[in-house]
C-alpha positions, 0 to 999 in steps of 0.5 A, spaced: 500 500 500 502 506 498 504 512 504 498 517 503 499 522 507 492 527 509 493 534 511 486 536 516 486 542 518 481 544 524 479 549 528 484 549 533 489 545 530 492 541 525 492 534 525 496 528 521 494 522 519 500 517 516 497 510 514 502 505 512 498 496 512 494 496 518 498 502 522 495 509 523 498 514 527 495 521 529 499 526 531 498 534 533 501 538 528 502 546 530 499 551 527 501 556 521 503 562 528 508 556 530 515 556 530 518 549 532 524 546 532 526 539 535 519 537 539 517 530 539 510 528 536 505 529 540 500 523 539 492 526 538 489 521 544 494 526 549 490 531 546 484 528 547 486 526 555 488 533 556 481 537 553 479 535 561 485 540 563 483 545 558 477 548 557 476 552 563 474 560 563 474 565 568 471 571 568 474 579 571 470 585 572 471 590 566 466 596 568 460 597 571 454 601 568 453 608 572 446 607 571 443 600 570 449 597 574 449 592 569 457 590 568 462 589 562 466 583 563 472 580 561 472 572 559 474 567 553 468 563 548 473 563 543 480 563 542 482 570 546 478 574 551 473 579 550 468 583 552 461 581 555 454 584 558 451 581 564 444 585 566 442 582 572 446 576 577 447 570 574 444 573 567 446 570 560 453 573 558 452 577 552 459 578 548 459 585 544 467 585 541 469 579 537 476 580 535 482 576 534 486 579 540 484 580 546 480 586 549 484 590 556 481 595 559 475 597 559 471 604 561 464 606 560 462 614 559 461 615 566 454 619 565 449 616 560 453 609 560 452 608 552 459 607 550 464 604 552 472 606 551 477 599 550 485 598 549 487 593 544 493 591 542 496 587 536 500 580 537 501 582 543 506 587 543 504 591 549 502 598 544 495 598 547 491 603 542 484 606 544 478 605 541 470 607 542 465 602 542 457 605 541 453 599 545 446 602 540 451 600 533 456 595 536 461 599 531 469 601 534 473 607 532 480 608 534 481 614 538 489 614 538 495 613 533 495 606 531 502 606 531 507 604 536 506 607 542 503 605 549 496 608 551 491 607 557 490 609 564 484 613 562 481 618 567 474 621 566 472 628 567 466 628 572 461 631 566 463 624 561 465 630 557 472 627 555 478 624 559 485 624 561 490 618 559 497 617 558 501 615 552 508 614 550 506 617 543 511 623 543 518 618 542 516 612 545 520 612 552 516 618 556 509 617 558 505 624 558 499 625 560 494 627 554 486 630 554 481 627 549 473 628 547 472 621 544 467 625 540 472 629 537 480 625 538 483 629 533 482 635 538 487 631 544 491 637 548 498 634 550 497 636 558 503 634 561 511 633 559 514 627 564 521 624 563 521 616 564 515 610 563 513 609 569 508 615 571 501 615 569 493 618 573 490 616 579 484 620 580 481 626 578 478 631 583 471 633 584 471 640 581 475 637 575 482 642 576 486 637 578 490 631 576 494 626 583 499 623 578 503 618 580 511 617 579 513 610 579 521 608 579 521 601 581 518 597 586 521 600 592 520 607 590 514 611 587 511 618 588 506 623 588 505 629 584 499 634 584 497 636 576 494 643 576 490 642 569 489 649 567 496 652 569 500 645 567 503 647 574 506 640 577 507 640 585 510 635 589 506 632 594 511 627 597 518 628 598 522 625 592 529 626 597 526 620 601 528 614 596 527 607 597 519 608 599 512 606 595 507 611 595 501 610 590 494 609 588 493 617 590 485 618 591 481 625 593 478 624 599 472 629 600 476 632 606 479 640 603 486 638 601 487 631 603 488 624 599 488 617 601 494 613 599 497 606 600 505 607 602 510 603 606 513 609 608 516 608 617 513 601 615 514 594 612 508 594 609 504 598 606 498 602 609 492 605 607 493 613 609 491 619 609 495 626 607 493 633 608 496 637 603 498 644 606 500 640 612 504 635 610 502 630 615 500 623 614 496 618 617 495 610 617 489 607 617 490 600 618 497 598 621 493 593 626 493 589 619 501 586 619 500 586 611 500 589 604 494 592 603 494 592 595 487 594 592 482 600 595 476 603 592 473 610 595 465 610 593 463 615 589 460 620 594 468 618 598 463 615 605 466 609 604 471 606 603 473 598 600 480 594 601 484 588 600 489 585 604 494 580 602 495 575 608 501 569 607 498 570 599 491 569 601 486 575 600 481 579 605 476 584 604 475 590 609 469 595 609 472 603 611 467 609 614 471 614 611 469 619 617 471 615 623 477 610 619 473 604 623 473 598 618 470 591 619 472 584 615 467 582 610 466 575 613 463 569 609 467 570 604 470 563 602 477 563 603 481 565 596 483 571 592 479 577 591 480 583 586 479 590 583 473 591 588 469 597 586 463 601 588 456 603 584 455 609 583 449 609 587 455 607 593 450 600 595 453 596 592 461 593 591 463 588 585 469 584 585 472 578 583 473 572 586 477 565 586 480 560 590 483 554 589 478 550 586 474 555 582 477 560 577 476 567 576 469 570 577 464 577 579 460 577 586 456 583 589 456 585 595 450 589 598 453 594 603 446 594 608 444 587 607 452 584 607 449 579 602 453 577 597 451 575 590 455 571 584 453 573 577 458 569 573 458 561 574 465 560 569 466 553 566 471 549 568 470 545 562 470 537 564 474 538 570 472 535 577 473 538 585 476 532 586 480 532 579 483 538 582 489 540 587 489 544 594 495 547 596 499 547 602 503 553 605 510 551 606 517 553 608 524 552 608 531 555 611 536 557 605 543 559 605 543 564 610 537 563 614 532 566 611 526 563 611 522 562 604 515 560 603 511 558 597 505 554 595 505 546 594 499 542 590 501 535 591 499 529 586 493 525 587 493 520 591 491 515 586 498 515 585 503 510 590 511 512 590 516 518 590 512 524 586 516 528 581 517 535 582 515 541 578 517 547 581 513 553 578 518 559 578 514 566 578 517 572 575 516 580 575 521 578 580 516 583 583 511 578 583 508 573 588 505 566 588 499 565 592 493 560 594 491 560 586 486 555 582 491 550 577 487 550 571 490 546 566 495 544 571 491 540 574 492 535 568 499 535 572 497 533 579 492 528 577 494 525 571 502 524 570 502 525 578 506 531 578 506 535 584 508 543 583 511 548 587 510 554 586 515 559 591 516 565 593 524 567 593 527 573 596 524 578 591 517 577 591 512 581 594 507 581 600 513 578 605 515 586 606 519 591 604 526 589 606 525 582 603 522 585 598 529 588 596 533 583 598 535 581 591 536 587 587 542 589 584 548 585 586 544 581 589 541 578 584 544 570 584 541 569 592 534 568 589 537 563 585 541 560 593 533 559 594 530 555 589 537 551 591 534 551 598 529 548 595 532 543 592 535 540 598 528 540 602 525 536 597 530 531 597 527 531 606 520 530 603 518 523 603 513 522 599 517 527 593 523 524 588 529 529 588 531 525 582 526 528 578 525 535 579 523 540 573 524 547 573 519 552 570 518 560 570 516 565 565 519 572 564 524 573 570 522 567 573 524 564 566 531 567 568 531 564 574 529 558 570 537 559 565 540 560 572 537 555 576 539 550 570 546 552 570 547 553 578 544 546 580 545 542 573 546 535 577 540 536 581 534 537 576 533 532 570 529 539 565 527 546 565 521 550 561 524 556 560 518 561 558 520 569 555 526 568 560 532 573 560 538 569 558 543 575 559 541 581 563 546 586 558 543 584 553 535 584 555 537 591 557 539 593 552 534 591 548 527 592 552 523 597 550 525 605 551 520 606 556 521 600 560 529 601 560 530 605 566 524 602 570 528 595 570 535 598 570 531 601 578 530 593 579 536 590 576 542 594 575 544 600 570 548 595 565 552 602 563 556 602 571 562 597 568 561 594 574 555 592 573 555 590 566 561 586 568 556 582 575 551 580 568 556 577 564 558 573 569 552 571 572 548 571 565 546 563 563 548 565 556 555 565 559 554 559 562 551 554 558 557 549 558 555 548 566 547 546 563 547 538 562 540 536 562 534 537 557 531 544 555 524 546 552 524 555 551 518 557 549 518 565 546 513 570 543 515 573 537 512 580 538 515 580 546 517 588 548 518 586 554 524 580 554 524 581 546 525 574 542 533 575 542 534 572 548 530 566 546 533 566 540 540 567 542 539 561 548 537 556 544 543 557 538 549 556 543 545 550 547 545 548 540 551 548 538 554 545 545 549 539 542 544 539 547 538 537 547 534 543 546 526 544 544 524 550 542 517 553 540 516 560 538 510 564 537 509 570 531 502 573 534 504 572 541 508 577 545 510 576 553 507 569 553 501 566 550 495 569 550 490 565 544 487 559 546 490 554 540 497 557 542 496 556 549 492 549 547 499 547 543 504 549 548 500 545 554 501 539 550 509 540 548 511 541 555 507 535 557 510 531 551 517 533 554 516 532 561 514 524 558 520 524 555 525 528 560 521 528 567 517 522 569 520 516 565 
């Protein structure tokens, strides 16, 4: 019989029948978006296995209707997040955009609510342009340049008639602020004149005079700035010759010269506070919570006041009298994250979103009289069971000098007997934090291969404190990499885990963390993800977007100190790769301004040419990670197949 070979293209991805006698193969193909190199086969019945894992959505709160309270959600029904209607609790979800990429923010027109403006980039490149979205004809209009520049963080004027947003539009590096009627955009004005990326609007007063901007250096430093609109006049509010302190989210309280803000200023964590602006003087609200305080939301008629904690990665919602600061715990609440809090604009109610770890994402309502809560979204979990799902244990262990690391671990079902092999799931930012979060997908690990994850908090992460939080800056930067070694060393005391099948996986800096791990700690481990990983920090730098650049050089160090340079170079696992002896999957997104494609390509090239064993997988319509279902369906599949050949053999 001759090889036939039949090429079917479905709506996901491809699919290719080869039939030789009486044998027949059917294997995942890439789709057209794809750039593979060296992954092996990927039979459909995995695909058919995981399809369980995969389906699941989650649903985030976009905006809330001024007058109907009617919400904008963010899920995804086909390949990419859009935006839906939900009138009522547990109403259908109507979709009003329909596009290949997906929609970011969003915000009504604060009067009337007939439309909507919305960001949008392409191929996630991060260059967020801004459309309107007339909810009668469902018709967009762009309202920005549609070239390459960063546009957001809108502000709307309190009569609807326009609002403030910043933009990178006059050279691509410095974020002004600019003012628009979205009925008239070719009449925007040019506000404000800023040197850096990291400033942008916080609130707007009542009468319409003045803008709160916010300065952000790094993580550990962020001002306060006080915008006269009509006069361009920009006064500071807090002290900029006290460095190494956060002071953010600036909001107008209804008290003559004060605002409220978030600041860890003479404090580990930050704090919700008030200031007056004549006096200065600054006072703390909520230093009973050994905590960050991490969202907060005033009530349109600024009595009231919504907030969040972070407690040990684990979240809690608190109600404040804005007069006599006195705040209660919203209880009943099941035990989770909670975000983006927000009042009606009649101040009865508060919306939010809400998940734990058997639930994905979704938008409840609380009524401030009753102190009822209401669901409004139900996201499906696909196939996916309570039991198929894994709950994460808090754990801790001592590295090198000491300190105490923590992290979350979701061990394997215990269907399966025996030593478990490890995924350690490493996060990036390096700012960012791991927390009691639901699997998704992941689950499809611990419950069909027996793979148990751990996602840590190396030192660097948020949530644990101002001092941790800088203990990996700088020269500093290879102790966070001696803690995933500590790591490694408390999984070899675990009885139930095997320490010769250990994975590394992280994505962005956690993708560096990924190379360095790899290199560091090569005999240890048995393979590595790397995801939008910086291979060598000179480079990355180098190479970042301009209004990125200073903002990491605040978090990383200033690669033009030779100093410094010469810290990168020697620490960067590009330079380190005769050191790396086991098995690597890189995963990159073409468009990816932020890690660009070259330090994925660069990583995969010498590894290649030393003959290791390197997959490689690059996507053209992505940018800083995989945002579109086929692509992230297809990249699941990958580092399953490669943890079967390289992990749990």
């Amino acid at each position: 019989m001759n090889l036939k070979n039949l090429l079917v293209v479905t709506a996901t991805f491809s699919t290719l029948f080869v039939m030789n006698g009486q044998t027949k193969t059917n294997y995942v193909v890439p789709n057209e978006n794809l750039i593979t190199e060296n992954i092996a086969q990927i039979p459909k019945e995995l695909s058919n296995d995981v399809k369980k894992y995969s389906e699941s959505r989650s649903a985030t709160l976009a905006d809330i209707n001024p007058v109907t309270n009617e919400i904008i959600i963010n899920t995804r029904f086909g390949s990419t997040s859009q935006l839906h209607r939900v009138s009522n609790v547990m109403g259908a979800r109507t979709q009003i955009t329909f596009f290949d990429e997906p929609v970011s923010t969003t915000s009504y027109e604060p009067i009337k609510g007939e439309y909507l403006v919305y960001a949008k980039d392409i191929g996630g490149n991060e260059f967020s342009q801004l459309f309107k979205l007339d909810l009668k004809t469902q018709q967009s209009t762009l309202l920005t340049d549609g070239g390459r520049s960063q546009n957001g963080g809108m502000y709307w004027r309190k009569d609807g008639k326009g609002f403030y947003y910043s933009s990178t539009k006059r050279n691509g590096g410095d974020r002004d602020v600019y003012y628009m009627d979205p009925n008239n955009p070719k009449a925007e004005k040019l506000i404000l004149k800023v040197k850096g990326g990291g400033w942008g609007i916080q609130d707007i007063s009542s009468d319409g005079t003045k803008l709160l901007i916010g300065e952000y250096v790094s993580i550990n430093e962020s001002y306060l700035w006080l915008l006269d609109i009509a006069t361009g006049k920009l006064t500071e509010i807090t002290d900029r010759k006290v460095k190494a302190v956060s002071q953010s989210d600036g909001t107008f309280s209804n008290v003559a010269n004060e605002i409220w803000f978030v600041t860890d200023k003479d404090n580990e964590f930050e704090r919700l506070a008030t200031m007056n602006l004549n006096t200065k003087k600054v006072t703390y609200h909520t230093t009973a919570i050994a905590w960050n305080i991490e969202n907060y939301s005033v009530s349109n008629d600024k009595k009231s006041i919504v907030f969040t904690s972070n407690e040990a990665g684990v979240n809690k919602m608190y109600l404040m009298n804005a007069a006599t600061k006195l705040y209660t715990e919203v209880k009943g609440l099941p035990i989770g994250l909670i975000s983006d809090p927000r009042f009606t604009k009649d101040n009865k109610s508060i919306f939010f979103n809400q998940s734990t770890a058997q639930t994905a994402s979704d938008i409840y309502q609380l009524n401030i009289s009753s102190g009822k809560v209401a669901r409004w979204t139900e996201s499906e979990l696909g196939e996916m069971q309570e039991s198929d799902m894994s709950v994460p244990k808090f754990i801790e262990w001592k590295s090198f000098d000491e300190l105490k690391i923590s992290g979350f671990y979701y061990p394997a079902s215990t269907k399966f007997k025996g030593k478990r092999p490890v995924i350690i799931m490493i996060h990036g930012g390096p700012e960012a934090q791991s927390m009691a979060s639901f699997l998704g997908g992941n689950n499809f690990y611990t419950n069909e291969m027996g793979v148990s994850l751990i996602y840590p908090n190396v030192r660097g992460s948020s949530g644990f404190g101002k001092t941790y939080l800088a203990k990996d800056n700088g020269f500093l930067r290879e102790d966070s990499v001696k803690d995933i070694g500590a790591l490694l060393d408390w999984i070899a005391k675990q009885p139930e885990l095997d320490k010769d099948k250990i994975m590394i996986m992280g994505g962005s800096y956690g993708g560096y963390m990924t190379l360095a791990t790899a290199f560091h700690y090569a005999e240890k481990i048995k393979c590595s993800v790397d995801i939008v990983g910086i291979s060598n920090f000179n480079t990355f730098l180098k190479n970042t977007e301009e209004y990125r650049r200073d903002l990491r050089r605040a978090e990383y160090g200033d690669e033009r100190d030779p100093k410094m340079a010469a810290f990168f170079d020697k620490m960067a696992p590009l330079n380190n790769t005769d050191k790396i002896k086991k098995p690597m999957f890189i995963i990159q997104g073409t468009n990816d301004p932020r890690v660009p494609v070259t330090e994925a390509m660069q990583m995969r090239d010498k590894l290649k040419a030393q003959g290791n064993t390197v997959w490689y997988l690059e996507a053209k319509d992505e940018g800083h990670g995989f945002k579109k279902k086929a692509n992230i369906d297809y990249q699941r599949l990958a580092v399953i197949r490669f943890m079967q050949e390289y992990l749990v053999k």
